[in-house]
N, C-alpha and C positions, 0 to 999 in steps of 0.2 A: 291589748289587741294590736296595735299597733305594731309592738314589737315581737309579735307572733308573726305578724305580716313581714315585717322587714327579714325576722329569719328565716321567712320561707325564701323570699325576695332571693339569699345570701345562699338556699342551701346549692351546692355544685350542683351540676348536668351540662349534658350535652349540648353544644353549641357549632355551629358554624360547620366545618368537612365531618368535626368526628360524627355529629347530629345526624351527616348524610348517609355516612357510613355504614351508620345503625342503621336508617331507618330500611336502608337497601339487603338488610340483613337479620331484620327482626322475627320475620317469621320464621326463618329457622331455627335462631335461638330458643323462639318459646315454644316451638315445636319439641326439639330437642330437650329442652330445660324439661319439661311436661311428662316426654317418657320417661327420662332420667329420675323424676321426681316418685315418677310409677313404679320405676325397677326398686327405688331404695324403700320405696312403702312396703312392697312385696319380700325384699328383701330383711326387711325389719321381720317381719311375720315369720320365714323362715329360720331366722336367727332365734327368734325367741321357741320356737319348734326344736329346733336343734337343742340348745343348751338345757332344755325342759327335756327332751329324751337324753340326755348322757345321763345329769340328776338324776333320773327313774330309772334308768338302766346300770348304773353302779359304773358307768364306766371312765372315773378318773383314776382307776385302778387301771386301766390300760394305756394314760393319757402317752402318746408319742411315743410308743413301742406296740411290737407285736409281741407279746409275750408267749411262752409254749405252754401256758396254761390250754387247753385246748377250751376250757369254757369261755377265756376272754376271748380267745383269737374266734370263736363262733360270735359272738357278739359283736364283737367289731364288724365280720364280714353282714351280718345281719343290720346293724346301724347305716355300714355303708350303700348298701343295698336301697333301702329306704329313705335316707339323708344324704349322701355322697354323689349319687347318680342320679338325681333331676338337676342337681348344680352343674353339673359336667356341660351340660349340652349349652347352657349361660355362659359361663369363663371360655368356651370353645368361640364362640359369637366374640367375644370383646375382644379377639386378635383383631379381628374386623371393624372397630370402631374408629381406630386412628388414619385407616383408610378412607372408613365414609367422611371422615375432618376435610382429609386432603382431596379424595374427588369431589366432594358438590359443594363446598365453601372454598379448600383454596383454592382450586381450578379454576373456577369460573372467576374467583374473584376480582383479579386486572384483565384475562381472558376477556371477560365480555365487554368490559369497555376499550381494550386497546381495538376488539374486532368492530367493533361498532364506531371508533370514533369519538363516544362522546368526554372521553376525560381532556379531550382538547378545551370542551368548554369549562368543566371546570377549572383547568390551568389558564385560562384564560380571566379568571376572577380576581386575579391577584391572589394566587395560591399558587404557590412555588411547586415543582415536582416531586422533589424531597419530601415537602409537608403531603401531598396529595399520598405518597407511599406510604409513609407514616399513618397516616389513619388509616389504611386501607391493610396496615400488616397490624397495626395495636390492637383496632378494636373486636378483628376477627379472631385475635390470640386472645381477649378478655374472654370473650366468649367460649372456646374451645377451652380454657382452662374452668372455666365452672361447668359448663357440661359435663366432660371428660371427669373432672374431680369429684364429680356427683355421682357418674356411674360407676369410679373407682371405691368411691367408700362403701357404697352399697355393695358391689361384688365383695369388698373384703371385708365387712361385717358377716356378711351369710357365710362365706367359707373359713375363716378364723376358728371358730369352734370345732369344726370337721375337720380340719387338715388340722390342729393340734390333738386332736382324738387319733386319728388316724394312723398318723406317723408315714411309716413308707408306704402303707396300701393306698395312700394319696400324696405323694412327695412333691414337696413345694416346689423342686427346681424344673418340674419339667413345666411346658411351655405352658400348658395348665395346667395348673393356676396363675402359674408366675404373670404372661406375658395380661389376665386381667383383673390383678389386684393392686394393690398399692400407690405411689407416684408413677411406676412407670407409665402406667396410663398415661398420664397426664402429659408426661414428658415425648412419648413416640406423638400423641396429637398433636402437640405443639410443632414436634419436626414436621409431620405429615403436611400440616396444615399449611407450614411453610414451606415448603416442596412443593407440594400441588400451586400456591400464590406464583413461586417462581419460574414453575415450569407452564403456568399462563402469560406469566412478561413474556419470558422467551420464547414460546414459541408464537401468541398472540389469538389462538384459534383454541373456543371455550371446549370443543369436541375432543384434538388433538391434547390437551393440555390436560383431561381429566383422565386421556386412556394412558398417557404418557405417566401421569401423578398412582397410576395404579400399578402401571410394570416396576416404575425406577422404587416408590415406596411398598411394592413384597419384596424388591432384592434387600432395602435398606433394612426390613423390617428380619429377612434372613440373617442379613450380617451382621446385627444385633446380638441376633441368637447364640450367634458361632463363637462370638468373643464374650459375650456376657460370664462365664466361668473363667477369666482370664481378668476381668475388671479387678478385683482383691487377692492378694497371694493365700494358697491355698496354707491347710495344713497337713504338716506330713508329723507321721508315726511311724516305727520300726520295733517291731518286735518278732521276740524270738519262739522257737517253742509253738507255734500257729501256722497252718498252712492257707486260711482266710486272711483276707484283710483288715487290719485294726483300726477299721474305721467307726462311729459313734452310729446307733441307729436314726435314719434318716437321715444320715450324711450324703452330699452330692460328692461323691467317688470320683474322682479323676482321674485319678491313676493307679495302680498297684502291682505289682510282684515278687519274686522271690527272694529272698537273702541265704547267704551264703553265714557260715557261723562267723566271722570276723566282721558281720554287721555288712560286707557290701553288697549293693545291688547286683547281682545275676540274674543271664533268661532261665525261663523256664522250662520246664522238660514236659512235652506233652505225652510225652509216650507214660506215662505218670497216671493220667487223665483213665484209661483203659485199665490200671493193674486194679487187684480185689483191694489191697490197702495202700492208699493213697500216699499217705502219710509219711508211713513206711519206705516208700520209693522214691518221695520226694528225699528225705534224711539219706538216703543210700547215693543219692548224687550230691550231695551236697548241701543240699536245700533245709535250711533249717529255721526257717523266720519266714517272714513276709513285711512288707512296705508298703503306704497305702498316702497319697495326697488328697485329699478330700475340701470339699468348704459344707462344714457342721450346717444345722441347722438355724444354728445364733448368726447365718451371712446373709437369711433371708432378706431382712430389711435394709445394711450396709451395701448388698449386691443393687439392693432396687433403688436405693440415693444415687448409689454410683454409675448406674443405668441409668437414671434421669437425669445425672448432670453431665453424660457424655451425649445424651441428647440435646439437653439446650444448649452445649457448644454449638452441637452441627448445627443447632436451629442459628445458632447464632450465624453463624458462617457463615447459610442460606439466605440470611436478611443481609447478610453484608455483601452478598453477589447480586440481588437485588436492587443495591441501593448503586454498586458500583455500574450495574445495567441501568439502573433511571440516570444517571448523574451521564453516561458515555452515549446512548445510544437513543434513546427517548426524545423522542422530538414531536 
């Protein structure tokens, strides 16, 4: 007994700023934690729906193409119908979750005390500035990474099965699914959350700081977007003999055009696009191939690492303008 005591006695918890931290922050975590733990239940149930209708419907004979079978390509559009399009409106939503991180936790977070005054008194305790930032960036990023990771596995447990049935009638690259499955979640929360903290130091006003953490993180959250097909070098193909592109089914396509027989790239002849045989008109100018830079569908998860760790740099950044702000200006 004793020594059941004493390891209680020994096991870790929160003490002293980080204890304050939490406790100024708890009910949204378990608010948060609670629905999170509701979408992955829910989500459990459609997953096991899902993978129970392909089984019955024969359809790993279609898995990640559209074939021109006309009976699979009916089934799929019927599978998706019924499984494809209640998830749509979910993954649509969770662009929006790394936002709600950054307005109503980091915003407010230094926001309300540097407007009110009161973290004078806590620096006043024999707690340095530095440490007072410190618990006030770590324990809201604990938090925002179990949330955010909770609602991430959940969305990509129920879409997993679908988007590999699916193939391009639901393609991974675009913003849904991509921007609410995997790490990235995890990672745009993390930035958000620390954008919204920072732009409460800076500007000091809980109002201004939440409407500010909403403009600057939809532009961050844009220019994410624009470069994320730019994160890993694509792959390219040339072949001859094809007036389409040789790119794999469900490849994110980047780029493509014509080839000339000696293999180089040439424009294209639109007047081409109009005549009865395409084909035909294209070979009469020149055009005898096609080129096509793509990232296959094997870049889904390497694009989403590499999207998360160009996040936690910025995050990191974020926290280092912050801290260069307490350490300069904070008084």
């Amino acid at each position: 007994m004793k020594g059941t005591a004493t390891a209680l006695r020994r096991r870790p918890r929160l003490r002293g700023l980080s204890w304050l931290v939490w406790r100024q922050n708890r009910t949204a975590f378990w608010i948060g934690l609670a629905v999170a733990a509701a979408v992955l239940v829910y989500a459990a149930i459609q997953h096991h729906r899902i993978v129970t209708a392909i089984d019955q419907q024969h359809l790993q004979m279609c898995r990640g193409s559209t074939p021109a079978a006309k009976e699979c390509f009916s089934k799929i559009v019927r599978f998706g119908g019924e499984y494809q399009y209640p998830m749509r409106r979910p993954l649509q939503v969770m662009v929006l979750l790394p936002l709600l991180f950054g307005l109503f936790l980091g915003g407010p977070q230094l926001a309300q005390e540097l407007e009110s005054g009161t973290f004078r008194t806590v620096c006043s305790q024999s707690v340095t500035r530095v440490r007072w930032l410190a618990a006030k960036l770590l324990v809201p990023v604990v938090m925002t990474v179990v949330i955010s990771g909770t609602f991430a596995a959940a969305m990509t447990w129920w879409w997993q099965p679908a988007g590999d049935v699916m193939g391009r009638q639901f393609p991974w690259y675009q913003w849904y699914p991509f921007d609410g499955i995997g790490p990235v979640v995890v990672g745009t929360s993390v930035l958000m959350l620390l954008i919204g903290t920072v732009l409460g130091l800076l500007l000091r006003r809980t109002v201004a700081a939440m409407g500010a953490t909403l403009v600057v993180g939809a532009g961050v959250l844009l220019a994410l977007e624009k470069v994320r097909g730019h994160l890993l070098p694509t792959t390219t193909v040339n072949a001859q003999h094809t007036s389409v592109p040789p790119a794999p089914e469900n490849a994110w396509l980047m780029a493509d055009g014509a080839l000339s027989p000696s293999g180089a790239r040439v424009s294209d002849v639109y007047s081409c696009y109009a005549a009865d045989h395409f084909d035909a008109c294209l070979a009469g100018h020149g055009r005898t191939g096609h080129w096509a830079e793509f990232h296959p569908a094997a870049h889904l998860w390497p694009l989403q690492l590499a999207e998360t760790g160009l996040c936690l740099v910025l995050a990191a950044a974020v926290a280092a303008v912050a801290l260069w702000q307490v350490r300069r200006r904070l008084a």
